[in-house]
N, C-alpha and C positions, 0 to 999 in steps of 0.2 A: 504494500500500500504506500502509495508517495504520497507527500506532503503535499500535491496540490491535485490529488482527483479527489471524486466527489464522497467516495467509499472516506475518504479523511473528515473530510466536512464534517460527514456525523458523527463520525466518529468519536473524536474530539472533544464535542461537546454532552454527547452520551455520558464519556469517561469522569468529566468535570463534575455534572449532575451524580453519577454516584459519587465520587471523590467525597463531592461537599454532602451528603448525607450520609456516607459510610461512618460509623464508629472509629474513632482515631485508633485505635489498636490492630485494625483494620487494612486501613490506607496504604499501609508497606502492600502489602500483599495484593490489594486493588492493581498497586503499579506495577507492582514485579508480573502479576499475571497477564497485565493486558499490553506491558511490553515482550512479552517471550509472545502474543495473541500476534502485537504487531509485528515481527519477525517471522513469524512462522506465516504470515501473509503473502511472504517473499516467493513462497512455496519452494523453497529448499532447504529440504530438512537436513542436509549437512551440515548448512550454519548454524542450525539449532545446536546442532551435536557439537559443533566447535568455539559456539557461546559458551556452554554450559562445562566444555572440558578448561576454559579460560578460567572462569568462576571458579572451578573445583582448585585446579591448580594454584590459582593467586590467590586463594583461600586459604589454603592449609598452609602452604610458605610462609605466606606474611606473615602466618600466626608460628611458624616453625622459626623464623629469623627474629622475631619479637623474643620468643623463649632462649634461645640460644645465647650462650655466652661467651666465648673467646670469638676474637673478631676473624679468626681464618674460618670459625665452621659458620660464621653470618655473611660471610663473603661467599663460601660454596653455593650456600643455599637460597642467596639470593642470584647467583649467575644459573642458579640449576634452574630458576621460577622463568629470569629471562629465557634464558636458551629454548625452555619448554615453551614457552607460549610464541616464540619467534618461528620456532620449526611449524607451529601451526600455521602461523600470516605465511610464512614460505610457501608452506606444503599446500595452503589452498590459493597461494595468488600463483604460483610459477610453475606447479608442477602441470603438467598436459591433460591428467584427467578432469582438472576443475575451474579450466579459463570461465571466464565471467561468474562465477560463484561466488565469489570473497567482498559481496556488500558487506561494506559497515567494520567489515572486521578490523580493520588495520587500528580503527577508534578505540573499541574497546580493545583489543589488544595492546595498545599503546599506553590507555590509561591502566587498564593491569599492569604493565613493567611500572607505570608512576607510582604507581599506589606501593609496589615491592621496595622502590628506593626510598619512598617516601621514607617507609617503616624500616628499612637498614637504616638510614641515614636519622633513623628516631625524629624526623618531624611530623607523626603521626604514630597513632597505637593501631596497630593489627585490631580489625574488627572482627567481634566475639559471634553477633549475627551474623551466619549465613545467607538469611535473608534478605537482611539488607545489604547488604557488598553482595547479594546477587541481582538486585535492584538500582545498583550504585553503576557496576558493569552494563546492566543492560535497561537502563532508562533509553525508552522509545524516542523522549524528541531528540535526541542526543546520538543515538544509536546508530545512525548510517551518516551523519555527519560532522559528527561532533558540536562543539571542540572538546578538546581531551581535557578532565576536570581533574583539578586535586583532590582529592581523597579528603581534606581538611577543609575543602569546600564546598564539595557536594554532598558526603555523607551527615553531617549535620542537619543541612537543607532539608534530607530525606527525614530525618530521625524527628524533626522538630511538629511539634504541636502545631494546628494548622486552626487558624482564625480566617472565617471570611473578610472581607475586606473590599468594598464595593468599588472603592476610588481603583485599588490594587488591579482589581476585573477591569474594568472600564480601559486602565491605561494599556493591561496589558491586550486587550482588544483591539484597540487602536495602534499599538503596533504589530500586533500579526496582519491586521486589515493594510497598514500600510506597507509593510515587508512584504505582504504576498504582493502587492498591488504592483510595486515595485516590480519583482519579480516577472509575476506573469504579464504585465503590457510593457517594459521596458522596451524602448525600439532594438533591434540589433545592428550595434557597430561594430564596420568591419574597418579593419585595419588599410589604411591608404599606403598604398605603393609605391 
């Protein structure tokens, strides 16, 4: 599903309508499901499988390189998490059985490596939820185009208490309405010769 057919439209605002009456305890799991919903819309179930082998991977690590203490076994186990989630963006962007396949992937896999250094480099703690750092990974608007979020920025975001906020709706309406606008009538220019 792209961000400008009509199957988004309602989508969208379906999603918001539960969101805002979902029970907060809830709400992780509203998002984590109707983003693997939006993914799996792509109808390649490959990516599903190499979303979710990202998430397992940059999960257990992070939380492996958090516990760990001498800096030569934090340094293994964080080149093990990269290496691992690299051969996956390789193995689905380059190798010959899967050209055109690798939407989205390169994002989340990039912010998985962030999120590993993040937590070697201790400017973030390994998240205890699964669920959400598998919501953090694969948040739909974000999901096929980024941009690549810190870990100390967006899992908060996810974890936080959520207040409606009418002014918040309103503005954030008027800029999707103008960013799409943008988008879809811009004239196209072409480069002069």
């Amino acid at each position: 599903m792209a961000f400008d057919t009509f199957s988004y439209f309602l989508f969208l605002p379906c999603l918001f309508l539960l969101f805002v009456i979902c029970p907060d305890r809830f709400r992780w799991l509203l998002l984590l499901v109707t983003s693997f919903i939006f993914y799996a819309s792509l109808q390649k179930p490959l990516l599903l499988f190499v979303l979710l082998a990202v998430i397992i991977i940059s999960f257990l690590l992070g939380r492996l390189i958090e516990r760990t203490i001498t800096p030569a076994d934090r340094k293994r186990v964080l080149w093990l998490g990269v290496g691992g989630n690299l051969s996956l963006l390789i193995s689905m962007k380059y190798l010959p059985f899967s050209p055109l396949m690798a939407v989205g992937i390169s994002f989340y896999v990039f912010q998985a490596i962030a999120y590993l250094v993040d937590v070697y480099f201790r400017m973030a703690k390994a998240d205890n939820h699964f669920g959400y750092f598998a919501l953090y990974l694969s948040f739909f608007p974000k999901l096929l185009q980024g941009p690549i979020e810190r870990s100390g920025d967006l899992l908060p975001q996810l974890k936080a208490k959520y207040t409606f906020d009418y002014d918040n709706v309103r503005l954030g309406l008027l800029l999707f309405t103008w960013d799409y606008s943008k988008k879809r009538w811009s004239p196209i220019v072409l480069p002069t010769m």
